[in-house]
C-alpha positions in Angstrom: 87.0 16.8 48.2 84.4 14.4 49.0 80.9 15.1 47.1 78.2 14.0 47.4 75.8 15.0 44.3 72.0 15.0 43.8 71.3 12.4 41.7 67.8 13.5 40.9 68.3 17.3 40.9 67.6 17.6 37.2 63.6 16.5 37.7 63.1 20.1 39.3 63.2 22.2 35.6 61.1 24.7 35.9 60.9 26.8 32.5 60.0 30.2 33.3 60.0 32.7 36.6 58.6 36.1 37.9 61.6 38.2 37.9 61.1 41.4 39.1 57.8 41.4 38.0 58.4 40.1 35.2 57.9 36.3 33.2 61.4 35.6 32.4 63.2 31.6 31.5 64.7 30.6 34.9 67.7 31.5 36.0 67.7 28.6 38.4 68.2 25.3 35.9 69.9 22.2 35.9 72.6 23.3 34.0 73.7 24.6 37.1 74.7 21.7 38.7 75.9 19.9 35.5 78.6 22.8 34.9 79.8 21.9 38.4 79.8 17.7 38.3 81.8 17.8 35.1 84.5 20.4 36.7 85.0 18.4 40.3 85.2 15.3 38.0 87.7 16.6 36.0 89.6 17.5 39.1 89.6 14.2 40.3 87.0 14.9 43.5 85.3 12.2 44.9 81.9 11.5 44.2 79.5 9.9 46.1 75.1 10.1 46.0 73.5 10.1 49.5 73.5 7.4 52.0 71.9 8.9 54.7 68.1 10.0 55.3 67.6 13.6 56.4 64.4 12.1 57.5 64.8 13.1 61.4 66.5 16.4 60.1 63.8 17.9 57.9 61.4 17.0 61.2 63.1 19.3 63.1 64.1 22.0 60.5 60.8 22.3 58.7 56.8 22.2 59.5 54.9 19.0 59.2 52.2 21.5 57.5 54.6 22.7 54.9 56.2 19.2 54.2 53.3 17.7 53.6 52.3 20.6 51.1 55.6 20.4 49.2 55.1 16.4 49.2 51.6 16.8 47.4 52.2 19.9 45.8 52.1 18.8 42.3 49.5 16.2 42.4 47.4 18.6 43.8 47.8 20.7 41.5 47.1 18.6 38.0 43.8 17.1 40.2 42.2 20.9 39.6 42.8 20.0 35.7 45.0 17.5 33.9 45.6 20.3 31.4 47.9 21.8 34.4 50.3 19.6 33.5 52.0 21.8 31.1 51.4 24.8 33.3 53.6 26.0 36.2 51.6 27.2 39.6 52.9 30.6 40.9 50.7 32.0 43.8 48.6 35.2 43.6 47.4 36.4 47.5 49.8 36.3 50.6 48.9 35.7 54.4 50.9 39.3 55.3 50.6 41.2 58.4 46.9 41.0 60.0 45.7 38.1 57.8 45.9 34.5 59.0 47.9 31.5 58.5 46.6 29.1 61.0 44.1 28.1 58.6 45.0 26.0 55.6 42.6 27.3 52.8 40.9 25.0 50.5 41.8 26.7 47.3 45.1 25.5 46.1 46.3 29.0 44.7 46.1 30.2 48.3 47.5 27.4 49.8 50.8 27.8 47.5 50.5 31.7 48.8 50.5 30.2 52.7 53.6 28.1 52.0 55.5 30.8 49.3 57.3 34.2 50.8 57.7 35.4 46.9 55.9 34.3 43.0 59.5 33.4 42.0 60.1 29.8 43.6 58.3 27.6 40.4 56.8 24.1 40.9 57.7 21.4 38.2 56.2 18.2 38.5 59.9 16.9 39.9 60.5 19.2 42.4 59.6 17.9 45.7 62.0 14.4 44.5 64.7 17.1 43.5 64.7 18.8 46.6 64.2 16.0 49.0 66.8 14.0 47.1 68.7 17.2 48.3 68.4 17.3 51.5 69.6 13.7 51.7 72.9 15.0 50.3 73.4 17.7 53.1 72.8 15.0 55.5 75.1 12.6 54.0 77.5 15.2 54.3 77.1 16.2 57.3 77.5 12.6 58.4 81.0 12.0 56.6 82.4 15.3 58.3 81.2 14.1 61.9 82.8 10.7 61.1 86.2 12.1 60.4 85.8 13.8 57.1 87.7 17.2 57.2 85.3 18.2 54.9 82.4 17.3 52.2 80.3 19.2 49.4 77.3 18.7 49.0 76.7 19.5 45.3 72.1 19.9 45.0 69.7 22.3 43.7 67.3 23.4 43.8 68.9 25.8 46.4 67.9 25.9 50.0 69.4 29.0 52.3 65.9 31.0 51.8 63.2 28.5 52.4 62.0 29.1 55.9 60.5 26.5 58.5 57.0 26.9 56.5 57.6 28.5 53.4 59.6 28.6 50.2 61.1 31.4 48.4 63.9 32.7 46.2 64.5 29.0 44.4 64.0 27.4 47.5 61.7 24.9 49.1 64.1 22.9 51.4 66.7 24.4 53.8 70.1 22.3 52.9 72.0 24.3 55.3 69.9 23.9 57.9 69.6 20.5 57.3 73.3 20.1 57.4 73.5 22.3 60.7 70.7 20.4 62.3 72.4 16.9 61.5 75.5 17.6 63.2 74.2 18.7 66.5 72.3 15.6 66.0 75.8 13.9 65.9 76.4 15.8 69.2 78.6 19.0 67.7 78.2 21.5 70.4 78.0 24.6 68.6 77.8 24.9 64.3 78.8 28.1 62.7 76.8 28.5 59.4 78.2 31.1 57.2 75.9 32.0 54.5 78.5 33.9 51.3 75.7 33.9 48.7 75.2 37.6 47.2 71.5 37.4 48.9 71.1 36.9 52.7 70.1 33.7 53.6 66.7 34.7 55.3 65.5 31.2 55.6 68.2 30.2 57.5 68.5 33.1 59.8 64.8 32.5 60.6 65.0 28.8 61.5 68.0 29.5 64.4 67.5 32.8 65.5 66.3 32.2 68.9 69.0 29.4 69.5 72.7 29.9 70.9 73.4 25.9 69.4 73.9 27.1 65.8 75.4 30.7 65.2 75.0 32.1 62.0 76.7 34.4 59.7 75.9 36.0 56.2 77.8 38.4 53.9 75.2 39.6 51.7 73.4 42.2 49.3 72.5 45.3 51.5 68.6 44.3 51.6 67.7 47.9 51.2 68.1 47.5 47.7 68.8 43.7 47.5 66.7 40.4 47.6 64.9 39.8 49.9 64.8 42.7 50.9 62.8 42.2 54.2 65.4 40.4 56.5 69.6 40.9 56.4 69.9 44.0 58.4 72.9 44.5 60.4 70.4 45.2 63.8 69.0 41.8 63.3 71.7 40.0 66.1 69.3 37.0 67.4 66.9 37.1 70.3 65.9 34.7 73.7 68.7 32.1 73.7 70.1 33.3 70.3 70.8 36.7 71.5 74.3 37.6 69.8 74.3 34.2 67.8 73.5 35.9 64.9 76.0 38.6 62.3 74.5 40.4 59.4 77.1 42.0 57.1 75.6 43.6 54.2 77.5 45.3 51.7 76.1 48.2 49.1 75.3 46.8 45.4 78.6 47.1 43.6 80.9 46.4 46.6 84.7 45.3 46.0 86.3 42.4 46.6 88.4 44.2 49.4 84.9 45.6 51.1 83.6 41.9 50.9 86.8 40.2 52.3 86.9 42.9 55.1 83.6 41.5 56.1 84.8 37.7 55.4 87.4 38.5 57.9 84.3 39.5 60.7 82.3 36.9 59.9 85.5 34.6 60.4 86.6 36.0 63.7 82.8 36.2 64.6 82.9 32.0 64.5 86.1 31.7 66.5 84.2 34.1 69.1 81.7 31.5 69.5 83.9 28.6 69.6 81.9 26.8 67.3 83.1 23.1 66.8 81.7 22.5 63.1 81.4 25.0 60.0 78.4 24.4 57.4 78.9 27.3 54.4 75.9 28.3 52.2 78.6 28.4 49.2 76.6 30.8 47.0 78.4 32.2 44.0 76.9 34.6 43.1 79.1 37.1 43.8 80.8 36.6 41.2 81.5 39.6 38.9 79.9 38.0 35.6 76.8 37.0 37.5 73.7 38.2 35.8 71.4 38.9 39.2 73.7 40.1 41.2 76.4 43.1 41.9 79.7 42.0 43.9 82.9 41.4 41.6 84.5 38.5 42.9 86.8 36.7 40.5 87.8 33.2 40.4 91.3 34.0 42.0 89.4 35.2 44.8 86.8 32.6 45.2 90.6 30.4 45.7 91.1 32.8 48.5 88.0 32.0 50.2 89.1 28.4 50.2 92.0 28.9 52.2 90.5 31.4 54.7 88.0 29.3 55.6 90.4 26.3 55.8 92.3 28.3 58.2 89.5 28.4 60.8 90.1 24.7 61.6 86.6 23.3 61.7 85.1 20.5 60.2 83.3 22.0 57.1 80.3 20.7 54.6 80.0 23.2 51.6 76.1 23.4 50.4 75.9 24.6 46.7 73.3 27.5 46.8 73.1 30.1 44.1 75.2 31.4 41.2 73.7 32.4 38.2 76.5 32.4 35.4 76.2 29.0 35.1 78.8 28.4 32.5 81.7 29.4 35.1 79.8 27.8 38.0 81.8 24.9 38.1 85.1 27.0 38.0 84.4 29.0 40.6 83.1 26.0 42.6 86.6 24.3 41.8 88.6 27.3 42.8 87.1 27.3 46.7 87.8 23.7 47.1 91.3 24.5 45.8 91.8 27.0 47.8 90.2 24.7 50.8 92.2 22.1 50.2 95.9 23.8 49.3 95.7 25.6 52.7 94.8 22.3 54.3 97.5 20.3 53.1 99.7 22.9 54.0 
């Protein structure tokens, strides 16, 4: 399948998190995406870095506010003290509920609070090239499946499915799927279908489309009751105005089967034919994987294969954004085995 890899991903390295609370080495690294390179190289996939500029994209996806913040981010934050440097910013205060957040404070710990839904989305000095670098991918992408493509991956991280139109969160700071969506209506698709299969719902993305009946989307997820992020996910939350009924929750209890999840694949997928969407972008999270340390679905690789071919057999033009999976050693298996899977049921 035709990739298109981040060539700068590995400036955003972080070194350690908030984890529940607690300061723990990231789970989010660059060894990611270097587990899943080697393994599409070794199965002869071709790869490409971005040629397109998800300039106009971003514009319409994100804030200018919160792009500009992400752009000077880092800068900003070794002007308070050179010594910063060596030190990662996390934020400390959050604008919830009856607080503002029309006004951009001063101080840069509660600017990073403004523009941050959790403490567990670390700056590195690289990350706004990493994620920008990113969103380039997703638009290249996108661009290669609208020119005739039956379907592109777009292989980045930092991840991208829970950064909102002004804020980051969960690993995220820039919405690849989005951006992906967004640049194929630009390219006149009628209606885009993102399914979001990561093991945590894709709350960013939700947010950005859920009053619009141009992009449905779908996510198979965590039940947020006891899940990250906990806030957004639930099955009630259908889309309102224009995006009334664009939008289908399915979340699944902690410890859920691969026959529970593939019951909800198959609504999701039926969901998408529903709304006759003309293009498919998937938030390829794996994560559910049954040896993934921060999460609790079982998937195997056999069945990631079987995702592949089910989503092959929904006809559409598809782009495949990386987002998380956390046992990175087997990432690039299980990456392998969907575009298999993809790509056996296509031929045949």
């Amino acid at each position: 399948m035709l990739t298109f890899h981040n060539p700068m991903h590995h400036l955003h390295a972080p070194v350690h998190e908030f984890f529940r609370g607690e300061k723990v080495a990231c789970f989010e690294t660059p060894a990611r995406a270097e587990f899943v390179l080697a393994a599409l190289q070794a199965g002869g996939h071709e790869l490409r870095e971005p040629d397109q500029d998800a300039a106009s994209a971003l514009a319409q996806i994100h804030s200018e506010r919160y792009l500009d913040f992400l752009r000077t981010a880092w800068p900003q934050w070794i002007a308070l003290d050179p010594q910063n440097e060596q030190r990662q910013p996390f934020p400390s205060v959050w604008p919830v509920r009856s607080l503002r957040s029309d006004i951009e404070p001063e101080n840069f710990v509660a600017r990073l609070g403004l523009y941050s839904m959790d403490n567990g989305s670390p700056l590195a000095s690289g990350t706004w090239a990493a994620a920008r670098a990113g969103a380039d991918a997703a638009a290249s992408a996108a661009h290669s499946v609208m020119a005739g493509a039956r379907a592109a991956f777009c292989l980045s991280r930092p991840p991208g499915h829970h950064a909102g139109h002004d804020f980051m969160g969960g690993y995220c700071f820039i919405n690849n799927a989005a951006i992906a969506a967004q640049t194929m209506r630009n390219l006149e698709a009628d209606r885009v279908a993102v399914l979001d299969v990561d093991y945590h719902h894709g709350n960013g993305t939700q947010s950005i489309f859920y009053e619009r009946d141009d992009v449905f989307f779908a996510s198979i997820h965590g039940d947020p009751l006891t899940e990250y992020p906990f806030y957004l996910g639930y099955a009630d939350e259908t889309g309102v105005g224009d995006g009334a009924g664009y939008n289908l929750n399915l979340p699944l209890p902690a410890g859920s089967d691969a026959a529970a999840w593939f019951a909800a694949l198959e609504r999701a997928c039926k969901a998408i034919g529903y709304v006759h969407a003309d293009a498919l972008v998937v938030s390829l999270g794996l994560d559910t994987f049954e040896g993934d340390p921060i999460s609790q679905f079982s998937l195997t690789a056999g069945d990631f294969d079987r995702l592949g071919a089910r989503l092959a057999a929904l006809g559409l033009p598809t782009v495949f954004v990386l987002e998380g999976g956390y046992a990175a050693a087997e990432l690039g298996d299980n990456a392998q085995q969907v575009l298999h899977g993809f790509e056996r049921r296509h031929v045949a």
